[in-house]
C-alpha positions as CSV (number, residue, x, y, z in Angstrom):
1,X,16.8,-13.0,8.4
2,X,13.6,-10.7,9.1
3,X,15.6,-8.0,8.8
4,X,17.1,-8.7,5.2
5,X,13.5,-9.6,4.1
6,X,12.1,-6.5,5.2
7,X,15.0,-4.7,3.2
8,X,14.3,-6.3,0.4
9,X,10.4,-5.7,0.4
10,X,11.3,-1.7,0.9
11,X,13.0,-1.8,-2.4
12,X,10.1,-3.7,-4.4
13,X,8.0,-1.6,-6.7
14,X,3.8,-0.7,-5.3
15,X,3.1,-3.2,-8.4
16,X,5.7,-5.7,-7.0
17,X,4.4,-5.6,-3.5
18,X,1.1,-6.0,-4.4
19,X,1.4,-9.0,-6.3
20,X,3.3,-10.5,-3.7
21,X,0.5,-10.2,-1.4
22,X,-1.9,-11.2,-3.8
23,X,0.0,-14.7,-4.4
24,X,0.7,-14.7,-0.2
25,X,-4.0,-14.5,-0.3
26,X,-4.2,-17.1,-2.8
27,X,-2.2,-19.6,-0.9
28,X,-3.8,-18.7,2.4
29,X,-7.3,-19.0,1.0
30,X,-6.3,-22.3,-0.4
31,X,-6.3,-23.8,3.4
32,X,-3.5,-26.2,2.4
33,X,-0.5,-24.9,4.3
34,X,0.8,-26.2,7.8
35,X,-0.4,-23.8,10.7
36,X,3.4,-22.3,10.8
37,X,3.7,-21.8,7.4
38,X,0.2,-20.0,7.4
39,X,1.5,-17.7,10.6
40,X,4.4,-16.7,8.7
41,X,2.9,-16.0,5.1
42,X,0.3,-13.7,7.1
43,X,3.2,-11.9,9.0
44,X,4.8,-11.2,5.3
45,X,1.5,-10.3,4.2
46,X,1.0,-7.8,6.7
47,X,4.5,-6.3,6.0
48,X,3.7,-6.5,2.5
49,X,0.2,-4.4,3.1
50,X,2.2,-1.7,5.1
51,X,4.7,-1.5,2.5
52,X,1.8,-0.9,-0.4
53,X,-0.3,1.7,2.0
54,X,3.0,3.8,2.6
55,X,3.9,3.8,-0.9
56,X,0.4,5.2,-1.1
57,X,0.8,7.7,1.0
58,X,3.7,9.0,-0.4
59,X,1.8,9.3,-3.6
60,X,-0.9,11.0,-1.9
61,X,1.4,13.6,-0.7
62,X,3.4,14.0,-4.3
63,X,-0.2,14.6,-6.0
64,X,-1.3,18.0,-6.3
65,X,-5.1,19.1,-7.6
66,X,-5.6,21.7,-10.0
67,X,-9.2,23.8,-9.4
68,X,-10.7,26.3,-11.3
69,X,-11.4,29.2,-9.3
70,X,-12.5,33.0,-10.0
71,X,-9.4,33.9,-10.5
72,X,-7.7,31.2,-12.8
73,X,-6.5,27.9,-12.5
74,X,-5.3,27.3,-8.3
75,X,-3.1,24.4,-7.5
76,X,-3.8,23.0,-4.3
77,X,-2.3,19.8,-2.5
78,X,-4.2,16.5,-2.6
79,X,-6.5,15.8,0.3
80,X,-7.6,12.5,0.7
81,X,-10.3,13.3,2.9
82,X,-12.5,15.9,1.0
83,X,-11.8,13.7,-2.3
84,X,-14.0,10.7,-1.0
85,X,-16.1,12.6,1.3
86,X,-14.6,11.2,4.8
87,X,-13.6,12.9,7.7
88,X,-11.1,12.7,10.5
């Protein structure tokens, strides 16, 4: 059963995913579910959340930057890191 859910949250869209988790938030914030329906909304959650970051990522790695140089236009890959300023 786990296994076909996971399946079937690979194949959702980023836009799916994501509002998937957000209705998963908005009925843990409400406080109203039973303890095990709360555990296993937060497990899908997290699966959900893992699912949107490596979507992300994949993005990330598809995006390339153009920069004006000396010479011309340059493209260079996308680096997360220098583009907000954080380090490893």
């Amino acid at each position: 059963m786990v296994e076909e859910q996971e399946d079937m949250q690979q194949s959702l869209s980023f836009e799916q995913a994501m509002e998937k988790l957000e209705h998963i938030v908005t009925k843990l914030e409400s406080g109203e579910l039973p303890l095990e329906q709360a555990i296993g909304l937060y497990q899908e959650g997290t699966r959900l959340s893992q699912l949107c970051a490596g979507k992300l990522e994949q993005v990330e790695r598809k995006i390339d930057m153009v920069m004006e140089t000396e010479q011309g236009l340059e493209q260079q890959p996308f680096n997360h890191d220098e583009w907000t300023g954080e380090s490893s």
